[in-house]
N, C-alpha and C positions, 0 to 999 in steps of 0.2 A: 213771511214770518214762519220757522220751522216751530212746529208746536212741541218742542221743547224744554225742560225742566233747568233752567240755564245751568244750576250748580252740576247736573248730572248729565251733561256735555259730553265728557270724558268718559263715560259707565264703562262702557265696551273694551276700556282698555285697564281697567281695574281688576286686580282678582278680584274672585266670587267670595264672600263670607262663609257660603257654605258651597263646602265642593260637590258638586254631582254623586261622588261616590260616596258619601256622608248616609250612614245606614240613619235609620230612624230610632230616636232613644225609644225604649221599653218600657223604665220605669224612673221616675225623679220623684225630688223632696218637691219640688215647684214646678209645674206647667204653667209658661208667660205666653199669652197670645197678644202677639203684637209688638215688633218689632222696630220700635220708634222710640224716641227716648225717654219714656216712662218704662218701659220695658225690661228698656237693657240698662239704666241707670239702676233697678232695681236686680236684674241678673247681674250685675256687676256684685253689690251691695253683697245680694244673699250666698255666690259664688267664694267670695271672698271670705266668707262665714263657715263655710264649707259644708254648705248645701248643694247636693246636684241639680242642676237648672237647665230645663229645655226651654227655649224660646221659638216660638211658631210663628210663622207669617205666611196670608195667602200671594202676598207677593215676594219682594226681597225689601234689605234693612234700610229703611230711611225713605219708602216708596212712599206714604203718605205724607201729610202737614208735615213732619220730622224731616225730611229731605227736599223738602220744596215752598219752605215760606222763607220769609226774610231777612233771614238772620240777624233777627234785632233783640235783643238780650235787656230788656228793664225790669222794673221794681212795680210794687204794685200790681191792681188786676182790672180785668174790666169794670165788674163796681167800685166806683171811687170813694176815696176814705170815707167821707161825710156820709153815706149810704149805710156802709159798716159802722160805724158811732150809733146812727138808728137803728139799724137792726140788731143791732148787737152790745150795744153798752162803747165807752171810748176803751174801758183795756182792753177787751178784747179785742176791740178794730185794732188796736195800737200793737198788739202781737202777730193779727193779719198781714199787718203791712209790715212788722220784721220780717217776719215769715217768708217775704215775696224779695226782702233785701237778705235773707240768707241764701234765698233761689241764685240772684245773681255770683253772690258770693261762690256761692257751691260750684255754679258750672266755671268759674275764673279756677278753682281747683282741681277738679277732673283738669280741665286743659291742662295745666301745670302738671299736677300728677302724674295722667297719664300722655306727655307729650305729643298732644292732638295739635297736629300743623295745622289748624281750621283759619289761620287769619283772624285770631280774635284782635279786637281792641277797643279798647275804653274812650270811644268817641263823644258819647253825650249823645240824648236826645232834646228834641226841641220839638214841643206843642205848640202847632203855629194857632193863632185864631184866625177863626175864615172869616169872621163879622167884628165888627166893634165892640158891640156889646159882648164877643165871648172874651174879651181879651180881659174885662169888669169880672169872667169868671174866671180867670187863668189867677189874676189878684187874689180873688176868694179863695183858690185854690192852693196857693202858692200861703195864704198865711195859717191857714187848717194844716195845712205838712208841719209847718214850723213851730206850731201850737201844740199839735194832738200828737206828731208823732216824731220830732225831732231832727226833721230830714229838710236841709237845707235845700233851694233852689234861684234859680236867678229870672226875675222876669225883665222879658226884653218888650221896650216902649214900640208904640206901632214905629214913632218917628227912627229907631234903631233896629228893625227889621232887615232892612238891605245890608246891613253887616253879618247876616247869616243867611240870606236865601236870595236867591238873584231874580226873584220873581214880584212883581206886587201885587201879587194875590191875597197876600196875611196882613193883618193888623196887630201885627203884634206876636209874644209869645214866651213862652217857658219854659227853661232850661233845667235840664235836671244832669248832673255830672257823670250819676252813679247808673252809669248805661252805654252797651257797647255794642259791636258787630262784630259777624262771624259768617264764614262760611258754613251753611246749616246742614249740608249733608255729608261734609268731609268730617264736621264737629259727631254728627250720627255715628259714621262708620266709626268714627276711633272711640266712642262709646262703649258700639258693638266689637270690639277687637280688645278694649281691656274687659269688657266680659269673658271673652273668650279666655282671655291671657289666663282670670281667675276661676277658669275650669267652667266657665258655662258653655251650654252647646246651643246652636241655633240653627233653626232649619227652615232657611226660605221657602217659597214656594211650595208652600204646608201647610192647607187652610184646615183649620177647627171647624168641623162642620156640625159635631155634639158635645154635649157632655151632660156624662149619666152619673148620679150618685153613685158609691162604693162603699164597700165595708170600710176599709181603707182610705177614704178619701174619694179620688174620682177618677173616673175614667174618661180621658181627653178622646174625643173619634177623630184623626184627619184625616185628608186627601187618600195618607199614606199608611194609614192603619193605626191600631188604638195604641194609646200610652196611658198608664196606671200613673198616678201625681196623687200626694197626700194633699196636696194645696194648690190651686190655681189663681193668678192676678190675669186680671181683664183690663188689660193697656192700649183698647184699641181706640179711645178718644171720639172721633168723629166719625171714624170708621165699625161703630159699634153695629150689630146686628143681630139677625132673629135667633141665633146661638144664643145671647142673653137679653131675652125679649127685658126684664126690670129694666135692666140697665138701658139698652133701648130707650125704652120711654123717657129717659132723663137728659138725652142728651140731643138736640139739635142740631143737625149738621146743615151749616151754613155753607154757600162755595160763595170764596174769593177769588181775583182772575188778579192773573201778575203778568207784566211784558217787561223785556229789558230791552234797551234800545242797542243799536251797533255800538261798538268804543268810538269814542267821543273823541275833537282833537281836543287836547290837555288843557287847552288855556277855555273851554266851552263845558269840559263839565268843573273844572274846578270852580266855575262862576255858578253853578246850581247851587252847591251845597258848599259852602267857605268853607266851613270850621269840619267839614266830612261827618256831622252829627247823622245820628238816624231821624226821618221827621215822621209824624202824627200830624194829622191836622184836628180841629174839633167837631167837624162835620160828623153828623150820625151815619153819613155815606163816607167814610173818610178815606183818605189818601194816604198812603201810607207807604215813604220811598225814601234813599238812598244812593249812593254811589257806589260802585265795587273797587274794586285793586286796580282792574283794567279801565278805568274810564268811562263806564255804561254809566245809564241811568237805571236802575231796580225800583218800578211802579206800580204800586200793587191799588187793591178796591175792589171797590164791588159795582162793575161795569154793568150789571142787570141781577133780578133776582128771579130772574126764569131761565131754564136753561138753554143753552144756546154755545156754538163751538170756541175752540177757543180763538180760532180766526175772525170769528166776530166779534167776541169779547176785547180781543185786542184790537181790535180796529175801535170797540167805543172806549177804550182806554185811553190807545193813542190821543184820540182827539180830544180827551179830557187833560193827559198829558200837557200836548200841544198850547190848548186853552191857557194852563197855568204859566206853560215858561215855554213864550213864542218861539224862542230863540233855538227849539228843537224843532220847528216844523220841516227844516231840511232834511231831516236826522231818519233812518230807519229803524222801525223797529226788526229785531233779528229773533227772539224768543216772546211765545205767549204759553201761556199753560193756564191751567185752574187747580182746583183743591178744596180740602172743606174743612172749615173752622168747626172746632165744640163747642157750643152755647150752653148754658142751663137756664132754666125757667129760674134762678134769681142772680144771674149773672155771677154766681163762683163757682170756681174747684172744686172739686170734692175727691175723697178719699175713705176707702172704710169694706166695710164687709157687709155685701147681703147675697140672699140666698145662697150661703153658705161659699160664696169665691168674693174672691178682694177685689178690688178696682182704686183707683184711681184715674179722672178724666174728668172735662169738660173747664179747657182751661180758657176760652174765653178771648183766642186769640194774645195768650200770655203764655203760650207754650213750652219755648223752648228754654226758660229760666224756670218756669214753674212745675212742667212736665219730667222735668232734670230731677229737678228736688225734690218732688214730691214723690216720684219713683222710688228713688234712692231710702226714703222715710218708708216711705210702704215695705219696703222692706226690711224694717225694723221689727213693723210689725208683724208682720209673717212668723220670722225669727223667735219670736217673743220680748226680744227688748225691746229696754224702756223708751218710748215717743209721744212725746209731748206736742209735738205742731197744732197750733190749732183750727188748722182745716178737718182734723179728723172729728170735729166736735160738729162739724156744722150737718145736718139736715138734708140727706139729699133729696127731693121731693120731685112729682112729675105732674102734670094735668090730665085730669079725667077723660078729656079731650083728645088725648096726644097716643099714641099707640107707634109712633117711631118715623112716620113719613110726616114732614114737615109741609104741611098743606097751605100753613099760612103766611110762610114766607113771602109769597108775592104780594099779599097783602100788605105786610111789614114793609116791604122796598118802597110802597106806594106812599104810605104814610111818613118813611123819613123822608123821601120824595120832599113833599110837600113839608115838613117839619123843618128840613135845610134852607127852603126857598124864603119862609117866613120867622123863623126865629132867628 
């Protein structure tokens, strides 16, 4: 297995987004750390406004979650509608969950707009259930869409599973139409390139290692020497750190491990995945895979929640793999990697301002549709116009407990562990 990024195969042979000789800005309207597409959806946004925009990263554009998860584009968020109705009243869940169908929306536009060859398309996903009994919740769930928030789906009977998965692993499952695939790093770069187009600048390999109030606004410290900014957005998601210890505290960085197998012969993967949907499963440990352009299989999870490489990870993937759909045991794997998802202690998004710089993050493994749009929103705000979304209303809160190193994740593996075996 080459421990490999599969989309970023090709790196080597890509121009740089930021050339070597690229001096370092001095002074902008906006300093964005973090170059992933909360980022540069919102460098694009404010650029276009005709603000000047530096965007920083301690790596390069699309290195984290943004250039290396699964380019799976749905509606919706980690907490599911019925969660939002309690916590929050039904309208406002019922604008939650527009909110996440104008996320999709939004990135099906960038693409078009800005003619990013990412390989998008409107495949569908499909919620397999792993037990019987979840398939009683896929029903429940499938008439709560249709009721509360308008949003059509199709559930498929255990006995018509094999007309969408080659596997009989599921019992069943739920279709939802309004959901696609993408290449997720190529979809990054062309992000980062109509940034650019509308005058922002970006400076890889340029870590934020301070920032100190100003009369002015702030003064960004990196790698590379200070930059003056009237405004600063904190887009570093998962990747957040002791720079902004608040936000720190808020946000839990999970690692998921992903492997893709060799290309596949034609007539062996087209029998994994019929209809080329992207799939979920409803395991609290879940699976969570696809097919690419070439024939692979793209199988992502959470193989352990202790660390561990990714040659081992992929080895307890594969056999997870394997388990599901025998008919890869021949099969090698060629790419494993890992990464890390943003959690929050109530499983949403959020967006807003404190101690005095913006943020938005902590999308909950709903990234790259919601990290898109909500970027893009953030910086409305910035600007001063008018924004309405209502993630900006919501609460971000942390645990008295929590100070930024996620200690009890091992715990948590342990308990869905045992929570998947029995429920």
């Amino acid at each position: 297995m080459k421990e490999v990024v599969f989309w970023q195969r090709d790196l080597a042979a890509l121009p740089p987004i930021s050339p070597p000789e690229q001096q370092l800005t001095e002074t902008a309207d906006v300093a964005i750390i973090g170059a992933g597409v909360t980022g540069l959806a919102a460098a694009r946004n404010l650029a276009k406004g005709g603000a000047s925009v530096a965007v920083f990263d301690t790596h390069t554009v699309g290195w984290g979650a943004s250039g290396r998860n699964g380019g799976m584009i749905s509606v919706g968020s980690k907490r599911p509608l019925g969660s939002w109705i309690k916590a929050y009243g039904p309208e406002k869940a019922k604008r939650l969950f527009q909110a996440s169908c104008d996320a999709v929306t939004f990135v099906e536009e960038v693409i078009k707009d800005e003619k990013i060859d990412c390989g998008y398309e409107r495949c569908g996903l499909l919620c397999a259930a792993w037990k019987p009994e979840h398939f009683g919740l896929l029903a429940a769930k499938q008439k709560l869409l249709a009721e509360q928030a308008d949003y059509k789906t199709t559930l498929v009977a255990p006995i018509d599973i094999d007309d969408e998965l080659g596997t009989g692993g599921y019992c069943g499952g739920l279709i939802e139409d309004f959901a696609g695939r993408l290449d997720p790093f190529i979809y990054t770069r062309g992000l980062a390139l109509a940034a650019q187009k509308a005058g922002a600048t970006i400076h890889e390999n340029t870590a934020v290692v301070a920032l100190e109030p100003s009369a002015d606004g702030h003064r960004v410290v990196t790698s590379r020497g200070p930059v003056k900014a009237a405004d600063v957005l904190v887009a570093t998601n998962a990747y957040t750190g002791p720079v902004t210890p608040g936000l720190q505290r808020r946000v839990i960085p999970i690692e998921s491990q992903i492997i893709v197998t060799e290309q596949l012969d034609e007539a062996l993967a087209a029998g994994l995945i019929l209809k080329k949907r992207i799939v979920f499963d409803t395991k609290k440990m879940l699976f969570y895979y696809r097919t690419t352009d070439d024939d692979r299989l793209f199988f992502g999870g959470r193989a352990t929640f202790s660390t561990v490489s990714p040659q081992k990870s992929g080895k307890i993937l594969q056999d997870k793999m394997v388990k599901l759909y025998p008919q890869l045991a021949g099969s090698a794997v060629e790419y494993t990697w890992d990464g890390y998802v943003a959690f929050t202690f109530d499983w949403d998004p959020h967006m807003g301002k404190m101690d005095g710089l913006y943020y938005s993050m902590g999308y909950c493994g709903h990234g790259m549709a919601l990290g898109s749009y909500m970027g893009d929103r953030i910086a409305n705000v910035i600007a001063g116009r008018p924004e309405d979304t209502p993630f900006l209303e919501l609460k971000f809160s942390s645990n008295p407990v929590y100070r930024g190193k996620p200690w009890f994740v091992p715990l948590m593996g342990g308990f869905y562990r045992v929570y998947d075996r029995v429920k």
